[in-house]
N, CA, C and O atoms as a GROMACS GRO file, in nm:
protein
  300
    1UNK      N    1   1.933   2.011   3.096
    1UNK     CA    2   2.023   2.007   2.983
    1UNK      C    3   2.006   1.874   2.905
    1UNK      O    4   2.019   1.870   2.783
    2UNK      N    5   1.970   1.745   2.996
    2UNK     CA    6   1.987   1.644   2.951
    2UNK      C    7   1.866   1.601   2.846
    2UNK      O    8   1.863   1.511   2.761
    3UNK      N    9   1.745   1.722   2.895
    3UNK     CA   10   1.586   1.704   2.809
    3UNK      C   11   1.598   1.732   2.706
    3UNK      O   12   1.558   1.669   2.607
    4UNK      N   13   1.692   1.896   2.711
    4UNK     CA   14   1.720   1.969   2.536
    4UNK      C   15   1.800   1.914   2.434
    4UNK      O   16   1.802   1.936   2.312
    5UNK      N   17   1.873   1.830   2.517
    5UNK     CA   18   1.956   1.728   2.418
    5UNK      C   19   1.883   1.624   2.325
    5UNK      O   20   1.886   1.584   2.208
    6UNK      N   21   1.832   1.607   2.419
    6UNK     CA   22   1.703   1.497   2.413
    6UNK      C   23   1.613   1.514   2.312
    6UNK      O   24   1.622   1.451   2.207
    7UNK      N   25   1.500   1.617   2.341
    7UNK     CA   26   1.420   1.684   2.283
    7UNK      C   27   1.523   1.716   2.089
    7UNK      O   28   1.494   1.670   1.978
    8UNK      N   29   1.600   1.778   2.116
    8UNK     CA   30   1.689   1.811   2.014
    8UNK      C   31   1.709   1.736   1.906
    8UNK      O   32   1.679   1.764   1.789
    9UNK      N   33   1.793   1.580   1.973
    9UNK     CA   34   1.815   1.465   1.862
    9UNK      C   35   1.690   1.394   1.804
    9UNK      O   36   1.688   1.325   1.702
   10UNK      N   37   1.597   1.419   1.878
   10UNK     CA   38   1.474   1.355   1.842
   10UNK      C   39   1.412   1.427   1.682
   10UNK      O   40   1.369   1.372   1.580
   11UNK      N   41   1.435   1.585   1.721
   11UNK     CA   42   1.376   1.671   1.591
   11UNK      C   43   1.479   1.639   1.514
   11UNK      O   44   1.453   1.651   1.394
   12UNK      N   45   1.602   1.598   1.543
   12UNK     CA   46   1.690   1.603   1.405
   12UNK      C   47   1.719   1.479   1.360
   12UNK      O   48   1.788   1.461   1.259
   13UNK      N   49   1.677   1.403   1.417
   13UNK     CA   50   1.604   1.275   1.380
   13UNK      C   51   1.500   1.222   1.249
   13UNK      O   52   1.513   1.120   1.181
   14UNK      N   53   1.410   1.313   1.241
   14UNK     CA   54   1.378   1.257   1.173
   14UNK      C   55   1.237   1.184   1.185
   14UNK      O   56   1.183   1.198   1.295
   15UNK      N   57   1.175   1.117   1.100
   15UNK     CA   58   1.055   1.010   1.113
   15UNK      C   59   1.087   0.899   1.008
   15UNK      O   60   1.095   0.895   0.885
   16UNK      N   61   1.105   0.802   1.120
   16UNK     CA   62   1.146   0.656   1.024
   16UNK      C   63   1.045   0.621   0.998
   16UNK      O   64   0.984   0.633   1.104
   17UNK      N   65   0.951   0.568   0.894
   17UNK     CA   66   0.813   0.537   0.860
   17UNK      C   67   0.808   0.401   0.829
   17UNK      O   68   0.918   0.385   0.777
   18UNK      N   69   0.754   0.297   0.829
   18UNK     CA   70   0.736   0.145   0.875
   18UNK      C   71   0.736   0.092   0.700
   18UNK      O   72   0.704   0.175   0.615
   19UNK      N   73   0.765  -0.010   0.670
   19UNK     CA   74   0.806  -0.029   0.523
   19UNK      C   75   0.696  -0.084   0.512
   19UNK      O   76   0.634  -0.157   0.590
   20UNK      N   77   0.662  -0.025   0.359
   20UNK     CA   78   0.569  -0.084   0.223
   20UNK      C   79   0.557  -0.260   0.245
   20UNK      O   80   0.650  -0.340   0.233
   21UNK      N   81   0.406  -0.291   0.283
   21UNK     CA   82   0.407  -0.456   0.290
   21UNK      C   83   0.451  -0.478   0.137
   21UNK      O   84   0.400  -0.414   0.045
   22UNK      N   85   0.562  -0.584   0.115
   22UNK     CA   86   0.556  -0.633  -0.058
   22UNK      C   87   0.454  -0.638  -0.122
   22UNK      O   88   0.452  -0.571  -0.225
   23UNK      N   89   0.361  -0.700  -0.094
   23UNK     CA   90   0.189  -0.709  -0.136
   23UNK      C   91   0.149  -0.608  -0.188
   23UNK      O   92   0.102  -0.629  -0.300
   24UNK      N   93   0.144  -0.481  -0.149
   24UNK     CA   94   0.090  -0.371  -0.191
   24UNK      C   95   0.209  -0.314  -0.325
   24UNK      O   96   0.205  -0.215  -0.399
   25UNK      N   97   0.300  -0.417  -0.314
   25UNK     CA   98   0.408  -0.283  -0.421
   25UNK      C   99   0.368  -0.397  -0.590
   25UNK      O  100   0.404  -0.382  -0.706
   26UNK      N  101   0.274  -0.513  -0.515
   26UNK     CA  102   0.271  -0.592  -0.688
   26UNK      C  103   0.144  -0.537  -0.752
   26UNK      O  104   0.039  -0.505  -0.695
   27UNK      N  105   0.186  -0.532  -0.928
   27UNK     CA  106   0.156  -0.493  -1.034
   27UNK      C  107   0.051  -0.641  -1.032
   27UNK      O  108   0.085  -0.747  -0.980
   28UNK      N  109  -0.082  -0.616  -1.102
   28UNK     CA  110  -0.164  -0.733  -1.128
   28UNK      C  111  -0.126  -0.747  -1.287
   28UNK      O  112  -0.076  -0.653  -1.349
   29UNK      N  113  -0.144  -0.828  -1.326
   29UNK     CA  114  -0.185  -0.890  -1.487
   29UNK      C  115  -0.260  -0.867  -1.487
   29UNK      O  116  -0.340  -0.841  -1.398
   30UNK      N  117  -0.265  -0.869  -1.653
   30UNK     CA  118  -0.406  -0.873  -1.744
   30UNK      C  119  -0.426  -1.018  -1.736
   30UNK      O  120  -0.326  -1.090  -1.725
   31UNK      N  121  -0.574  -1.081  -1.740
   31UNK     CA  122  -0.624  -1.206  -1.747
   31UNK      C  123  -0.560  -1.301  -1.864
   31UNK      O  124  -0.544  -1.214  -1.950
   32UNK      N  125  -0.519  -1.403  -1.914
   32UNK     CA  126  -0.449  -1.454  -2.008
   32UNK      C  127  -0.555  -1.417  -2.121
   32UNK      O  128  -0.662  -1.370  -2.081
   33UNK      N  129  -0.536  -1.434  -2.269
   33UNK     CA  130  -0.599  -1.464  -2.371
   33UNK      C  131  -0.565  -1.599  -2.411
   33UNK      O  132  -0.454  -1.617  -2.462
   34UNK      N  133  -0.646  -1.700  -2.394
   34UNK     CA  134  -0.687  -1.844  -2.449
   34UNK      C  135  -0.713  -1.860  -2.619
   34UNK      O  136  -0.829  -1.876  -2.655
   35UNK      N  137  -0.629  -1.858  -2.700
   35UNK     CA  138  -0.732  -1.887  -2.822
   35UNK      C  139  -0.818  -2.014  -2.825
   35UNK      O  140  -0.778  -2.130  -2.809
   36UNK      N  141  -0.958  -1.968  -2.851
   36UNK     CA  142  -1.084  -2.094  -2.843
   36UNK      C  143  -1.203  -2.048  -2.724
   36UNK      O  144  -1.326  -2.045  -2.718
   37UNK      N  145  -1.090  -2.014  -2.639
   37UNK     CA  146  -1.162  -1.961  -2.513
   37UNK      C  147  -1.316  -1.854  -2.529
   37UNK      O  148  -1.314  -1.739  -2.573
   38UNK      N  149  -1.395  -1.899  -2.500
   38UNK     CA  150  -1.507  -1.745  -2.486
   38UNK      C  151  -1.496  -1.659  -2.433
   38UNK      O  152  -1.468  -1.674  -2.314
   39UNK      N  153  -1.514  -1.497  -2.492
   39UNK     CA  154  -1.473  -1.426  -2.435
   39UNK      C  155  -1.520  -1.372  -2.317
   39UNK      O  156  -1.452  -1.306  -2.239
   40UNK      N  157  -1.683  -1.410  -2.298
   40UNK     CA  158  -1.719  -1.383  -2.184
   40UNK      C  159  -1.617  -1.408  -2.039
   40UNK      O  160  -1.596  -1.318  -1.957
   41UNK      N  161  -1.556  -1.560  -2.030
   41UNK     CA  162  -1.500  -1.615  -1.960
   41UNK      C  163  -1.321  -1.523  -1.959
   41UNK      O  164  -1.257  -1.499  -1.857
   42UNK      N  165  -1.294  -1.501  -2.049
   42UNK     CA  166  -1.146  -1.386  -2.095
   42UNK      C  167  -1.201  -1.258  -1.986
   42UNK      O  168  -1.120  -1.230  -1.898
   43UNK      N  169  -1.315  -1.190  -1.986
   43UNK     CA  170  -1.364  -1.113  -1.951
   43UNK      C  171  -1.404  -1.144  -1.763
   43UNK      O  172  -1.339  -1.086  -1.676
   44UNK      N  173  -1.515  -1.240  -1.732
   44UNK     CA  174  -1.470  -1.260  -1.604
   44UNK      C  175  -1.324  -1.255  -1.553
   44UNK      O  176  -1.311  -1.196  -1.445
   45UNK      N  177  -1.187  -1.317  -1.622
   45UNK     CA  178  -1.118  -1.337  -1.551
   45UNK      C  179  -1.033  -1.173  -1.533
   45UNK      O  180  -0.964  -1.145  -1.435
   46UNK      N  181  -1.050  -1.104  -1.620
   46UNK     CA  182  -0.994  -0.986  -1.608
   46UNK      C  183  -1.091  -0.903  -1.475
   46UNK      O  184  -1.044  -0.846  -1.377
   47UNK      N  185  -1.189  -0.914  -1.499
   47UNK     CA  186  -1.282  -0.849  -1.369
   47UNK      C  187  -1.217  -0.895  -1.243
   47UNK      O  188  -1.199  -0.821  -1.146
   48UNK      N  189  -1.174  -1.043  -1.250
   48UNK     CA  190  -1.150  -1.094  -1.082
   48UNK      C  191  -0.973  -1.039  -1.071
   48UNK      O  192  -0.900  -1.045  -0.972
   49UNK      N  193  -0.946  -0.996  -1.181
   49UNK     CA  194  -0.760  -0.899  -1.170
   49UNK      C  195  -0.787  -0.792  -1.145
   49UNK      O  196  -0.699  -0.738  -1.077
   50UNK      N  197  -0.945  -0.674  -1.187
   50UNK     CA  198  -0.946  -0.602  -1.140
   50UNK      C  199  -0.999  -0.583  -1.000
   50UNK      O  200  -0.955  -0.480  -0.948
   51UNK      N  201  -1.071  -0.645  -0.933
   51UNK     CA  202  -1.087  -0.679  -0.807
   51UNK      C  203  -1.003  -0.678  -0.717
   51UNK      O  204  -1.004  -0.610  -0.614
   52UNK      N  205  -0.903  -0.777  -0.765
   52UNK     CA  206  -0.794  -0.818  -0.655
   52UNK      C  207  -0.701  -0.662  -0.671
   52UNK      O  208  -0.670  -0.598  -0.570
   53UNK      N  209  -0.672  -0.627  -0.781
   53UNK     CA  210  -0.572  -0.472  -0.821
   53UNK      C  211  -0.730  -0.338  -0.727
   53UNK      O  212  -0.713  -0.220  -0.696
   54UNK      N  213  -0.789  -0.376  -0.720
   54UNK     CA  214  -0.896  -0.265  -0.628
   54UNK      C  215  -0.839  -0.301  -0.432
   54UNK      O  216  -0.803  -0.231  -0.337
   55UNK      N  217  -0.862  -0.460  -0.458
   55UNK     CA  218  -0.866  -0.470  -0.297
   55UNK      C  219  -0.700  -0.396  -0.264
   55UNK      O  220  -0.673  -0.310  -0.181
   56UNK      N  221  -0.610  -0.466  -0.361
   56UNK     CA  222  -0.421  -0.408  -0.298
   56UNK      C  223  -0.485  -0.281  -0.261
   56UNK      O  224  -0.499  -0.251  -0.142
   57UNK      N  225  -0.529  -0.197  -0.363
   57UNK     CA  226  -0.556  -0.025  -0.314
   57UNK      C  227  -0.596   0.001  -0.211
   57UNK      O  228  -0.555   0.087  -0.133
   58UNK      N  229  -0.718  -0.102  -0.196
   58UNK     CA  230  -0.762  -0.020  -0.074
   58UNK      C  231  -0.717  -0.057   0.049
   58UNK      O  232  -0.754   0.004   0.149
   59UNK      N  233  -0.614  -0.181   0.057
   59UNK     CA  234  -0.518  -0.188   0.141
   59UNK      C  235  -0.393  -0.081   0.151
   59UNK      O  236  -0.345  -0.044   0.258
   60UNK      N  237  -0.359  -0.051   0.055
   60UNK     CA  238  -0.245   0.066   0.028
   60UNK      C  239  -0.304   0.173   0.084
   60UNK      O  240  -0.218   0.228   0.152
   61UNK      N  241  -0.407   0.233   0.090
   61UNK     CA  242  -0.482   0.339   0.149
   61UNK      C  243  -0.498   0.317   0.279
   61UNK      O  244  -0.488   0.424   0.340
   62UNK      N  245  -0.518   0.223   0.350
   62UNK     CA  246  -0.530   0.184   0.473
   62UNK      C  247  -0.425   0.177   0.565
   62UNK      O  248  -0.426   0.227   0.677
   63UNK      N  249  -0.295   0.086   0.490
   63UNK     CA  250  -0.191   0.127   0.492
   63UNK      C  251  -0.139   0.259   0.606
   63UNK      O  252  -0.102   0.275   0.722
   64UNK      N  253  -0.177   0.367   0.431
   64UNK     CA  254  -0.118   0.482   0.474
   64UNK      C  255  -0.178   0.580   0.605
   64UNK      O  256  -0.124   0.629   0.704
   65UNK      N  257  -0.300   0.583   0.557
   65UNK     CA  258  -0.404   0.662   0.746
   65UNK      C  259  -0.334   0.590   0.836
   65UNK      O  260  -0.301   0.643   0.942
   66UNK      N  261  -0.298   0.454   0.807
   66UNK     CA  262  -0.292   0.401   0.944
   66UNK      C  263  -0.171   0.510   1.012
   66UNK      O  264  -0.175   0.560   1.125
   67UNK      N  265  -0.062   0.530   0.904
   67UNK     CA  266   0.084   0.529   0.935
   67UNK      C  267   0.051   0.696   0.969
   67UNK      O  268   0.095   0.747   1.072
   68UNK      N  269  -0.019   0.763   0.884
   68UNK     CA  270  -0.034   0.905   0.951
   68UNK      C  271  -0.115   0.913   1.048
   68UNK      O  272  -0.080   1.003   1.125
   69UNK      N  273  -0.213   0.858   1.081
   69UNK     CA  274  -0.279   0.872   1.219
   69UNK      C  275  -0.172   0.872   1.333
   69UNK      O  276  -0.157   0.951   1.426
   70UNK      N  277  -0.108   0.768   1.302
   70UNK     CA  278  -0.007   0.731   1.405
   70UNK      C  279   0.066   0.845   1.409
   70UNK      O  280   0.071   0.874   1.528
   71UNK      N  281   0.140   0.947   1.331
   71UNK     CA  282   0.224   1.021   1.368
   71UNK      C  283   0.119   1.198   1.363
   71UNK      O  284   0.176   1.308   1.363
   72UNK      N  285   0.007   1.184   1.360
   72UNK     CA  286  -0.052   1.294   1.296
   72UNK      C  287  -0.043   1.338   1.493
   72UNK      O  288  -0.066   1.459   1.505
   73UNK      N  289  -0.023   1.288   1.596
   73UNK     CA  290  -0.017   1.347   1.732
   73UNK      C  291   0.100   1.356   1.793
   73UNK      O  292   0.115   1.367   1.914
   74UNK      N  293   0.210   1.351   1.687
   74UNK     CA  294   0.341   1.369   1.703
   74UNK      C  295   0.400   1.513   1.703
   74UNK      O  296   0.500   1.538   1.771
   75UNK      N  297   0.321   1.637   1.604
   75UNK     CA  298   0.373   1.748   1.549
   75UNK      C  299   0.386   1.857   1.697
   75UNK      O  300   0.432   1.971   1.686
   0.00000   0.00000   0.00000
């Protein structure tokens, strides 16, 4: 009796899922615009915002497998 109870509150329970690192929930900027500045250099710096806005992703993706692997032997 004491398993089905058991077993029971567990399904009606729920799945608490592990919180969003802050890191992954920030928005990148656009690179500043300098007037004077060359734009080549305007241009590197936006490449190294899109870089860093690529790496959050593919942490956010990593993230998430991690969190369903973990429960994907739960069902």
């Amino acid at each position: 009796m004491n398993r089905a109870a058991t077993t029971k509150g567990q399904a009606q329970a729920g799945v608490l899922l592990p919180a969003l690192p802050d890191d992954l929930r920030k928005q990148e900027p656009h690179a500043p615009i300098v007037e004077g500045q060359p734009v080549i250099s305007i241009l590197a710096r936006e490449r190294q915002a899109l870089d860093r806005a690529n790496e959050r992703q593919a942490r956010t993706v990593q993230f998430y497998n991690d969190v369903t692997s973990g429960y994907a032997g739960r069902r």
